[in-house]
OpenMM code with the backbone's topology and positions (N, CA, C; nanometers):
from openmm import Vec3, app, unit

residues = "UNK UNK UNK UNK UNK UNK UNK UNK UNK UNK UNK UNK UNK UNK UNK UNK UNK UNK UNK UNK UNK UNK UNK UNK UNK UNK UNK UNK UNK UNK UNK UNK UNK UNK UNK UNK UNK UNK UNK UNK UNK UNK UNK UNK UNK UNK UNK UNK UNK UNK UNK UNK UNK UNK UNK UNK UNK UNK UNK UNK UNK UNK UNK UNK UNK UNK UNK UNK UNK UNK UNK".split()
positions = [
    Vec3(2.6491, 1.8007, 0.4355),
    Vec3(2.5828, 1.6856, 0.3768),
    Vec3(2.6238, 1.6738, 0.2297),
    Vec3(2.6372, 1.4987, 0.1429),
    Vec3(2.7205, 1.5646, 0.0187),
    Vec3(2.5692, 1.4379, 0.0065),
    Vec3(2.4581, 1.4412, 0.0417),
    Vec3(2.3205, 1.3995, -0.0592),
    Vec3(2.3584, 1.2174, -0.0684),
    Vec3(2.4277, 1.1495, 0.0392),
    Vec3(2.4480, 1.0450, 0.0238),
    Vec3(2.2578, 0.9847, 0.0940),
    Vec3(2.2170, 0.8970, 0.0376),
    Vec3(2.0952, 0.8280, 0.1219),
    Vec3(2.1598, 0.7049, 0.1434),
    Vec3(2.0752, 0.6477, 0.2787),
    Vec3(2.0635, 0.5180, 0.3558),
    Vec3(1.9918, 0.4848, 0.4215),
    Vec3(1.9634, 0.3029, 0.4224),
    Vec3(1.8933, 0.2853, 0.4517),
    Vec3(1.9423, 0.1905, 0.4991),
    Vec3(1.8283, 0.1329, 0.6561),
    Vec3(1.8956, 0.0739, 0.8014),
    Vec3(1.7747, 0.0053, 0.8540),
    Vec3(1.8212, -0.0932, 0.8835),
    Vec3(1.6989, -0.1787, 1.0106),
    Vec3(1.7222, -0.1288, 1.1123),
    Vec3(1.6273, -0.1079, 1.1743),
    Vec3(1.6420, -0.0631, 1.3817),
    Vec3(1.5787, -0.1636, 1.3717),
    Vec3(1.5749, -0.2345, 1.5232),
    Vec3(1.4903, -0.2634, 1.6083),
    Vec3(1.5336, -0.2200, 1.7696),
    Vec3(1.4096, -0.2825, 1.8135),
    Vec3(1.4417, -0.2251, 1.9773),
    Vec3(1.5231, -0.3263, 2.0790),
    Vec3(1.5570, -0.3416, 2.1687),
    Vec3(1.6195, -0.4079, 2.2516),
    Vec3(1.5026, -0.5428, 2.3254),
    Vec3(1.4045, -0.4584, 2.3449),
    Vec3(1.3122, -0.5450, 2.3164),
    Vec3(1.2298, -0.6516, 2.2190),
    Vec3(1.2637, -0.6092, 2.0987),
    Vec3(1.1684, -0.6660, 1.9709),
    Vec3(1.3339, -0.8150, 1.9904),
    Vec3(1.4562, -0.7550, 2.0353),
    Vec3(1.5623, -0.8550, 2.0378),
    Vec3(1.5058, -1.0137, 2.1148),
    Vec3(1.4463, -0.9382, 2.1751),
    Vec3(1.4193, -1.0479, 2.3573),
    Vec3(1.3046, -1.1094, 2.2341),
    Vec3(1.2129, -1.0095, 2.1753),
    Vec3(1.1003, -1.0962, 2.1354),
    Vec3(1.1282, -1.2581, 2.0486),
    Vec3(1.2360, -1.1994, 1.9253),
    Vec3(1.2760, -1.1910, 1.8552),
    Vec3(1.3356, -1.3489, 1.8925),
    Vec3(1.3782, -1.4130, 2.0301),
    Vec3(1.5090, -1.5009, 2.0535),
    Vec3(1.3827, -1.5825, 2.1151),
    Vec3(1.2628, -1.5732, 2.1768),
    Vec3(1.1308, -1.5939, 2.2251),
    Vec3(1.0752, -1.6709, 2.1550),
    Vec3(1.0782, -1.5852, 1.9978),
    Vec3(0.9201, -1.6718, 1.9065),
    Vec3(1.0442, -1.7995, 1.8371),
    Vec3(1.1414, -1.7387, 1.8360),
    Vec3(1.1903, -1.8633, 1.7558),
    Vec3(1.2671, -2.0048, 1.8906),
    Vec3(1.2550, -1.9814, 1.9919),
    Vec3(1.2526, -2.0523, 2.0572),
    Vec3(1.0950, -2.1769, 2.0100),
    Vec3(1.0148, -2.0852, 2.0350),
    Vec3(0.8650, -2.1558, 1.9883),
    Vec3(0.8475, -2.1954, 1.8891),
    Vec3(0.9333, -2.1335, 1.8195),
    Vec3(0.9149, -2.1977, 1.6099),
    Vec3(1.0313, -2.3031, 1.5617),
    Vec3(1.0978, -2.2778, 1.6273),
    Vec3(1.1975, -2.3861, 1.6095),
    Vec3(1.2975, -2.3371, 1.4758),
    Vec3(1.3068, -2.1661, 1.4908),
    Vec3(1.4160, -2.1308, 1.3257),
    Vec3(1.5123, -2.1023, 1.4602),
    Vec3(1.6335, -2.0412, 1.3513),
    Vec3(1.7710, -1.9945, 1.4174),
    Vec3(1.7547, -2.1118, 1.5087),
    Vec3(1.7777, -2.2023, 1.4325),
    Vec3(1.8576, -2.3594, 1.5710),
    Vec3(1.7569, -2.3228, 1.6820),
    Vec3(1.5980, -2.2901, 1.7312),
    Vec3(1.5406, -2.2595, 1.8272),
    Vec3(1.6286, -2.1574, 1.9415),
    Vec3(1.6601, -2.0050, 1.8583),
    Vec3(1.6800, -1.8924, 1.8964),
    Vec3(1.8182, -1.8919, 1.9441),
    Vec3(1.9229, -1.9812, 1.8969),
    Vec3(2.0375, -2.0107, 1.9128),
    Vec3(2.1173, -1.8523, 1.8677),
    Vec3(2.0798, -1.8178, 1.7805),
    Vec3(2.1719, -1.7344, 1.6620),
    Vec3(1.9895, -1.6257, 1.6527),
    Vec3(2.0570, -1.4728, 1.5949),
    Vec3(1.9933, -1.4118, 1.5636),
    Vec3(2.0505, -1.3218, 1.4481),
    Vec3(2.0232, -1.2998, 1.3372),
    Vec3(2.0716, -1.1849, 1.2165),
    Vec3(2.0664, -1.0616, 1.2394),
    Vec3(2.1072, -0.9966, 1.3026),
    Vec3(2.0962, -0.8449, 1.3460),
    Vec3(2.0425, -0.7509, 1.2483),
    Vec3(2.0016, -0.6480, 1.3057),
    Vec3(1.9601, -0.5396, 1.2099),
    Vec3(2.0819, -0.4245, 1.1913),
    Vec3(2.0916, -0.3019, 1.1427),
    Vec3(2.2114, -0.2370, 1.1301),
    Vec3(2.1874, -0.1858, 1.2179),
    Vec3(2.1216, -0.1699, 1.3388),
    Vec3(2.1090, -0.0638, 1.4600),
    Vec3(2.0281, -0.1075, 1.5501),
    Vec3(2.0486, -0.0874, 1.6639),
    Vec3(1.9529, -0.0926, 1.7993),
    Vec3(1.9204, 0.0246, 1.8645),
    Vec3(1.7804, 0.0440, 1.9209),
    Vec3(1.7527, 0.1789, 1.9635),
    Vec3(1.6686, 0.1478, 2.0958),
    Vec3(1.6722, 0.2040, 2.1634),
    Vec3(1.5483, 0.1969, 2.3100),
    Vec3(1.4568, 0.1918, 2.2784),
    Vec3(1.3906, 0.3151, 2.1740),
    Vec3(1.2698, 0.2808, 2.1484),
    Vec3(1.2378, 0.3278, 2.0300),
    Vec3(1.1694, 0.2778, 1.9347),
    Vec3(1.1574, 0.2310, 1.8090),
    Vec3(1.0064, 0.4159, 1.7719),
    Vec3(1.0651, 0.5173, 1.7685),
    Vec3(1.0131, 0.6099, 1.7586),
    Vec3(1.0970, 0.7389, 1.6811),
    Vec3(1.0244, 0.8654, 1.5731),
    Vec3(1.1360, 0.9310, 1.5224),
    Vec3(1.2094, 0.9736, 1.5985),
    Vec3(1.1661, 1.0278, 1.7150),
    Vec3(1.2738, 1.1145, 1.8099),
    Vec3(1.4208, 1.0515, 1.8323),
    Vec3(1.3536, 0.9282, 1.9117),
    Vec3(1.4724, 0.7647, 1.9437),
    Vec3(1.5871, 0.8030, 1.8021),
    Vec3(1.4941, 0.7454, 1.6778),
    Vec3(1.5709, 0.7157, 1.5551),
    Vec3(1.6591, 0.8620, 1.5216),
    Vec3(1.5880, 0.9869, 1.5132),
    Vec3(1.6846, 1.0680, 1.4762),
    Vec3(1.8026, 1.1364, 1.5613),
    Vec3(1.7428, 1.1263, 1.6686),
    Vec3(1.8683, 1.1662, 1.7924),
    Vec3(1.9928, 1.0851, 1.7692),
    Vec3(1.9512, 0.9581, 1.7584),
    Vec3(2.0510, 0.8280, 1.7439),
    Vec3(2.1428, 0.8807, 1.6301),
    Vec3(2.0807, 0.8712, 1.5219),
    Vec3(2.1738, 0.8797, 1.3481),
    Vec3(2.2212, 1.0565, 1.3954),
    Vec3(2.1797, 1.1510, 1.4582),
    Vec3(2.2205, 1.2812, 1.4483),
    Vec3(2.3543, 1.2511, 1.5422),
    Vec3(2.3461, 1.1257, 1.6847),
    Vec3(2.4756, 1.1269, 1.7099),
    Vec3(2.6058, 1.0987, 1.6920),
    Vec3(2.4951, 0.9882, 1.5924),
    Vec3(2.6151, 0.8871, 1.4955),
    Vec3(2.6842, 0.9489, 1.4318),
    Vec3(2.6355, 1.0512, 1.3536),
    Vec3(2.6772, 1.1841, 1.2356),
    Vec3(2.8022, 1.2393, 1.2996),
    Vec3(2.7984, 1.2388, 1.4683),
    Vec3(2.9007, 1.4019, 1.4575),
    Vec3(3.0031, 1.3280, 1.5231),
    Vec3(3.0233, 1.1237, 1.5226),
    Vec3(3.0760, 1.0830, 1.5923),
    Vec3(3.2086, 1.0670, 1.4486),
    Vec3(3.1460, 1.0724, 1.3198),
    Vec3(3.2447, 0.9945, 1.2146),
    Vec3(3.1091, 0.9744, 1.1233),
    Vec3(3.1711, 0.9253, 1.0040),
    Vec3(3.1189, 0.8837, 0.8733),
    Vec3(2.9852, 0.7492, 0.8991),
    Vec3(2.9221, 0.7780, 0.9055),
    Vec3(2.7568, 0.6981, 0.9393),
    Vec3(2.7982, 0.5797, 0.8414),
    Vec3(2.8428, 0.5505, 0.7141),
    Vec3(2.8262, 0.3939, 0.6730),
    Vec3(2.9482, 0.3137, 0.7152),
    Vec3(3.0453, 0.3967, 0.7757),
    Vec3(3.1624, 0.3314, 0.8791),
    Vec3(3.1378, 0.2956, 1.0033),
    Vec3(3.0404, 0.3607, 1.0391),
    Vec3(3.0212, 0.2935, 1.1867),
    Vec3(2.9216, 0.2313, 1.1909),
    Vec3(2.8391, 0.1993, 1.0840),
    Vec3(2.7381, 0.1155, 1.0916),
    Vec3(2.8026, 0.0109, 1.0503),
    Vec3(2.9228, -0.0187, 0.9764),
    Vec3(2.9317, -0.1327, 0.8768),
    Vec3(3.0780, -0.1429, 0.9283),
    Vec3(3.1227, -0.1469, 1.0874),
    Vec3(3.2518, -0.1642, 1.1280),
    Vec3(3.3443, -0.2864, 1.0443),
    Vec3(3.2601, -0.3993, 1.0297),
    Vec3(3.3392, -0.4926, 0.9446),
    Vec3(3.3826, -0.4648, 0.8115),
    Vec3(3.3943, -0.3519, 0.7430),
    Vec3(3.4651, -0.3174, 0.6371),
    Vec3(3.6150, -0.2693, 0.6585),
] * unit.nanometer
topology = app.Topology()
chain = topology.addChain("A")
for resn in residues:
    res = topology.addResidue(resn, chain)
    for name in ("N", "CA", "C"):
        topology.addAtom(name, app.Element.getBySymbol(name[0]), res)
C-alpha cells in the first residue's frame, strides 16, 4: 500500500432498475432514457459486498485504472 485514498459511488444493480423507474415517473434523464453511473456496481450494497469487491479489484491491477478505464 503506498497510503493513496479514494473515494467511489457504489450502487446496487438494483438501486439501477430503481434508479431508470423514478425518473421514468419524474420526467429527468429524458424520462430514464440515460443514467450517470456511479464508479462501481455491487450485488449488494453491504461492507462485506464492498470490500471483497475493491480487495478483488486490488490484486487484479492498479484500482484508479480500472475504475477510470477511460483514461
Amino acid at each position: 500500500m503506498d497510503g493513496r485514498g479514494y473515494g467511489i459511488n457504489v450502487w446496487t444493480f438494483k438501486f439501477l432498475e430503481t434508479a431508470i423507474i423514478d425518473d421514468r415517473k419524474n420526467g429527468e434523464n429524458f424520462n430514464g432514457l440515460y443514467q450517470i453511473p456511479p464508479d462501481l456496481f455491487v450485488k449488494k450494497l453491504t461492507r462485506d459486498c464492498i470490500e471483497k469487491t475493491i480487495t478483488d479489484l486490488l490484486k487484479q491491477g492498479n484500482l484508479e485504472e480500472l475504475l477510470n478505464q477511460s483514461k
